[in-house]
N, C-alpha and C positions, 0 to 999 in steps of 0.2 A: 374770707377776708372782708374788712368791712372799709369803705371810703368813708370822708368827711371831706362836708365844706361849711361854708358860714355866708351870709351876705357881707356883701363890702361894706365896711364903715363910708357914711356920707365925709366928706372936707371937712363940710359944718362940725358934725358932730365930734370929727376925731378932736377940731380944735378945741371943742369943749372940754373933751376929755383930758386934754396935756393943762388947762389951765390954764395956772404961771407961766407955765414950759411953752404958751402957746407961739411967743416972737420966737424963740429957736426954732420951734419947728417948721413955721412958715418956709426955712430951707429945704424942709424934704422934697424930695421929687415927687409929681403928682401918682406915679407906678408904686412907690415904696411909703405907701401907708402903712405907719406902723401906729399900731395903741402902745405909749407908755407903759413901763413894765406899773403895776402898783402893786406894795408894800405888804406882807403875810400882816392883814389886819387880824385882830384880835376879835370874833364876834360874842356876842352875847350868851352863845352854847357853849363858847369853849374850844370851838375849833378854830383854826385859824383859816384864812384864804387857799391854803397849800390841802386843808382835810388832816392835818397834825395836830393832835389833843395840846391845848394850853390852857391851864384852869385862869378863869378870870383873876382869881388869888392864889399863891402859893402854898399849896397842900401838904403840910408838914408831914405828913406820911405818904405824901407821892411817891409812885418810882415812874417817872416820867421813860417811856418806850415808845414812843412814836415817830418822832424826826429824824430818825437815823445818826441822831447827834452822837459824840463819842465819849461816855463818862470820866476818861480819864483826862479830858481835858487837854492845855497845853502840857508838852511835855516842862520837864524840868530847865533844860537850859534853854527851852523860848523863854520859860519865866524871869528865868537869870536876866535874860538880853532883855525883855520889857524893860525890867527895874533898872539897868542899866542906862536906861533911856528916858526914862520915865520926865525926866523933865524938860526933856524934849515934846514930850507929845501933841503940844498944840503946834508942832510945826507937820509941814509932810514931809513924806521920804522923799530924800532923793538919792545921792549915791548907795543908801543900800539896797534899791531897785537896781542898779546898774552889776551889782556886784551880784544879787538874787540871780537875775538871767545870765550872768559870766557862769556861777556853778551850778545854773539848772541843765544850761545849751553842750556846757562840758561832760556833764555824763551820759548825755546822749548822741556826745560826736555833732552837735548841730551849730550853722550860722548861729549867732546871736541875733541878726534881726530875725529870722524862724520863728522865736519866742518873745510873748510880750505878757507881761504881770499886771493883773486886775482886782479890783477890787472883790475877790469872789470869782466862779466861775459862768454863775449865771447871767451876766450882762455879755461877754465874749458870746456864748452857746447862743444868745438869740442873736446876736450881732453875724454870726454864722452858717444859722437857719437862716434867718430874715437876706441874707445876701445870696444864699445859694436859691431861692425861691420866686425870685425876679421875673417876669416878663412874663406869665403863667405857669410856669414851672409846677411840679407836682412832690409829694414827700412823702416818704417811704416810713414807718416806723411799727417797732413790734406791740403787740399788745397780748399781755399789760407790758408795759414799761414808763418811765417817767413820762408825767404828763407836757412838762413843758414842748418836747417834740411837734405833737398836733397842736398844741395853744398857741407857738412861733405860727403855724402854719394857719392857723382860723383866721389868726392878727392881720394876715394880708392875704385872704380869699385864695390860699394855695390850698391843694383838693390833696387832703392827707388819706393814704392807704394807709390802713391799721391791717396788718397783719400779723396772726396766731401764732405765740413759739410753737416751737417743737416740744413733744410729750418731756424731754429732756431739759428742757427752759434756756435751750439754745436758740437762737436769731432762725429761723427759718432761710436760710439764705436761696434758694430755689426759687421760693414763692415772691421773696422778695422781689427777684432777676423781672420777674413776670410779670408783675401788676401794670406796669404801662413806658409806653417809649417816652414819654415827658417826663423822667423826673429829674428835678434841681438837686435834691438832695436824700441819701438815707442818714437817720438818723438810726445810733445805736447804742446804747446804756450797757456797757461793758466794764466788769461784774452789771449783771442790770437790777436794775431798782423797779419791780419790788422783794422779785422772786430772790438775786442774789446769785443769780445761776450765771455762768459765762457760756461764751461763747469762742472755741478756738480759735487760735491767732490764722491757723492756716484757712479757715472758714472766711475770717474776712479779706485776707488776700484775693481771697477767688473773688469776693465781691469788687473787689476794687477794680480786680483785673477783668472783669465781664460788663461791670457794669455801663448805661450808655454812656456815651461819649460826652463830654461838658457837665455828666452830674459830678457831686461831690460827696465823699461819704465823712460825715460826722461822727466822730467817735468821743463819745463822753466816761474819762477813765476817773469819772468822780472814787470809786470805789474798789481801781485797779490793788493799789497798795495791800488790798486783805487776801488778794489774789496771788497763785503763782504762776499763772499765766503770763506770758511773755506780753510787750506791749506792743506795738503797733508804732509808736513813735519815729520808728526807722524807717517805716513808711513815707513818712512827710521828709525824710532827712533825705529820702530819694524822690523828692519833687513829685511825688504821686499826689492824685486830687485827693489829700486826705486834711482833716481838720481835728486835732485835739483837743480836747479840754480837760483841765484837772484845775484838784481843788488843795487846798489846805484844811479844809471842813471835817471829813472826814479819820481819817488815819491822825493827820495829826493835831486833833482837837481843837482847831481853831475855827469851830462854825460862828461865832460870833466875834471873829477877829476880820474875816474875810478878807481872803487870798486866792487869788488860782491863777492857772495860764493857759493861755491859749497860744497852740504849737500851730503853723502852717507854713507855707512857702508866702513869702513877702506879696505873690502876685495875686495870691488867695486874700490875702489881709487888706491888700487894697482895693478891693469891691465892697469894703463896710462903706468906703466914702461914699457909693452911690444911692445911701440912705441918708445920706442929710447930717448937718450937725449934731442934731438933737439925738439921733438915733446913740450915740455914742457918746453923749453929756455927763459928765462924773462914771465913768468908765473906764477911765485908764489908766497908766499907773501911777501920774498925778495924785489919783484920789485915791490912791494904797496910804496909809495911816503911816508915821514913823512906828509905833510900836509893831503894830503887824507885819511891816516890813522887818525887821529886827529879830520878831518870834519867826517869822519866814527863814531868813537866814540860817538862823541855830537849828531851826530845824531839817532843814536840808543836808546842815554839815554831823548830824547828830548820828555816827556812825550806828548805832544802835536800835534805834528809834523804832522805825520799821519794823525789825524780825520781831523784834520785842513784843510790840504791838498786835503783829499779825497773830503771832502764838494765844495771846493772852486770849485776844478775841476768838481764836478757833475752838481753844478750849472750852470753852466758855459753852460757844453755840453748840459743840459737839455733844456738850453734855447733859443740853437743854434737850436736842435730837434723842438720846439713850432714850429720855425722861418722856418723848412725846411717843416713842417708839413701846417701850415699857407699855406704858397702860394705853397705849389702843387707838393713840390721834394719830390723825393721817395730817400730812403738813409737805410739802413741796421740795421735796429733796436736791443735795447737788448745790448749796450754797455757798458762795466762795465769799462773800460780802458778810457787813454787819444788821445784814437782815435776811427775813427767811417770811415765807406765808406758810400759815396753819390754817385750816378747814376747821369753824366753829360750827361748822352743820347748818347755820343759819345765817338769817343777812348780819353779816358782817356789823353793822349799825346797830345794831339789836346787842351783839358781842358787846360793841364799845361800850354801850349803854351799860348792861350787866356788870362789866368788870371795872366798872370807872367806878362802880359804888363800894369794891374791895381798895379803891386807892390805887387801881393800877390802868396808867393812860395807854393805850394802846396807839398804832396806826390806823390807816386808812384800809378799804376794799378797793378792787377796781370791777367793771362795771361787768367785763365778762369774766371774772372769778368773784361773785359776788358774797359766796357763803367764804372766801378767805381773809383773815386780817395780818394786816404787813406786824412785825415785830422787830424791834429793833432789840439786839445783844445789848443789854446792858452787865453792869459789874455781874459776880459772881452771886451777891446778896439779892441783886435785885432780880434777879430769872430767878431766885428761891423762892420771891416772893412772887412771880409773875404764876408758877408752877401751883402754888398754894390757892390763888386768885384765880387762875386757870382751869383748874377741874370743878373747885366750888362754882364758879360761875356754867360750866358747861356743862353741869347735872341737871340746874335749875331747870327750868321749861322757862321756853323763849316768853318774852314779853311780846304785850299786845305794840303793834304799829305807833299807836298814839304815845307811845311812852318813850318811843326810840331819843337818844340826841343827835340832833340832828346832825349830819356827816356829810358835808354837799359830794356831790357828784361831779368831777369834774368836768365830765364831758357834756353833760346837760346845763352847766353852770357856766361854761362857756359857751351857751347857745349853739349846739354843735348838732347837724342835723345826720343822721347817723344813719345811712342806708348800706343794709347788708345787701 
């Protein structure tokens, strides 16, 4: 298993860093340094700050597969309820926030203050990390899995234990128990990102129920919904140290609508205030949009939606599996999500590069599966054509270093000092 740490951000510097933002922050507490989240900028390669392909221009023959995005988009009656709305939209939600959390809290049997709706899920998740990681606390997360995990945790000098799935792309829950009696938080990407692979509901019970006393365990159900695995939710509805997050990004096509929630006990939610105002600035449900509030709604009550969904996308990835199974690729089996890793034999980067010139953008590697690239399910046309793009590029012989595009490294790019 490997640790990480980072050095502390100076005061000076962080307030450089917030900028504008710099008079809110001056409320943080001097223990609860946080860096401002910044924005998946666009670089000049083509990737973005995330390591997700986005051409500087729009590729008329792209089949964009990298961001986990979901092709089919909103469904139909979010579109209905946008237009319905539409000329509302320069106001913000407000009652259909109230009404959002009435039928999220109701199908899970939970309090309504339990649940609170954000703009996206990624402002809640570090609002969550960054709370549970206080006073020196330490953070448990699997590797690979999403980066943001260890990123929360470099942000304010918490010493993240990266530890190895299982050959199965299960959570390790064992090794996890183990790494150290300090920890604030584990975190967990359940379906996990990148592999896709879950992890059973009774696996993380045991962690709940072993784990030290005051930690809290983060469960990130961005990608629950492609899953039939049971969720966890029930957990937090029986006051255990557990913290949710879900998204609307995913399943149901609204990554550029941004929505999600964050499920805990009210006593858990209020430890974000010990990170300042700032920490939690355009973050709540204030800054849910009317429209996405609206596609939120319908989509929740969209009796169909879901199975619907989950089918299309299983099919799909199943079929792309036969295909990789068929002629000879080895690729990371067990994926319940709309991603899966394939073994391109080579660095990963070297792939992207290759196949970006068939018109097909791939994902990212991660640093200890480095010859694998993430893939996201897309429509049925576009794995035809990722499949086509796919073996033509992995006949070629690898390019030379200097030719690669460049694919930053997360862990190196967030200055992360890495001792196994």
């Amino acid at each position: 298993m490997t640790s990480i740490s980072r050095k502390m951000f100076s005061r000076r510097s962080f307030m450089r860093t917030l900028g504008a933002a710099s008079a809110a922050a001056a409320c943080l507490p001097a223990f609860a340094v946080v860096q401002q989240q910044k924005p998946n900028s666009i670089t000049s390669n083509g990737f973005n700050s995330s390591g997700d392909f986005r051409a500087p221009a729009p590729d008329p023959y792209g089949v964009y597969i990298s961001a986990n995005e979901n092709p089919l988009g909103p469904s139909l009656s979010a579109r209905e309820a946008i237009a319905k709305v539409g000329n509302e939209g320069g106001r913000y939600s407000r009652t259909y926030n109230l009404e959002i959390i009435k039928v999220f809290s109701q199908s899970f049997g939970l309090k309504q203050d339990y649940v609170q709706l954000y703009p996206g899920s990624r402002g809640p998740l570090d609002l969550a990390l960054y709370s549970s990681l206080l006073n020196g606390k330490d953070l448990v997360v699997g590797d690979p899995s999403y980066e943001q995990g260890p990123a929360a945790g470099a942000k304010i000098n918490a010493k993240v234990h990266m530890v190895p799935l299982l050959p199965s792309g299960s959570y390790d829950i064992d090794a996890m128990l183990k790494v150290s009696d300090n920890i604030g938080a584990f975190y967990i990407c359940n379906p996990n990102n990148p592999t896709g692979t879950i992890t059973p509901k009774s696996e993380l019970v045991r962690l709940v129920k072993n784990k030290p006393a005051g930690s809290v365990v983060i469960i990130d159900e961005a990608y629950h919904h492609f899953s039939t695995e049971e969720s966890v939710i029930d957990l937090v509805g029986a006051d255990q140290d557990v913290i949710v997050v879900r998204t609307f990004s995913k399943i149901y096509g609204m990554a550029g609508l941004r929505a999600g929630f964050l499920i805990a006990r009210p006593e858990l939610q209020q430890k974000f205030s010990l990170l300042g105002v700032a920490s939690g600035a355009g973050t709540g449900q204030s800054s849910v949009s009317i429209l996405t509030a609206a596609a939120s709604l319908a989509s929740l009550k969209d009796p169909g939606l879901i199975s619907t969904r989950r089918k299309i996308n299983k099919d799909i990835r199943e079929n792309v599996f036969e295909w990789l199974e068929k002629n000879g690729y080895s690729y990371l089996k067990g994926s319940q999500a709309n991603c899966f890793l394939v073994d391109v034999k080579r660095p990963g980067r070297e792939f992207a590069t290759r196949i970006a010139k068939e018109h097909i953008y791939i994902g990212r590697s991660w640093p200890i599966l480095p010859n694998y690239s993430r893939i996201t399910v897309g429509t049925q046309e576009e794995m035809d054509k990722f499949k086509v793009a796919f073996k033509k590029s992995y006949e070629l012989a690898p390019l030379p270093a200097s030719a690669y595009i460049h694919l930053p490294d997360h862990y190196s790019e967030l200055d992360f000092a890495r001792n196994t």
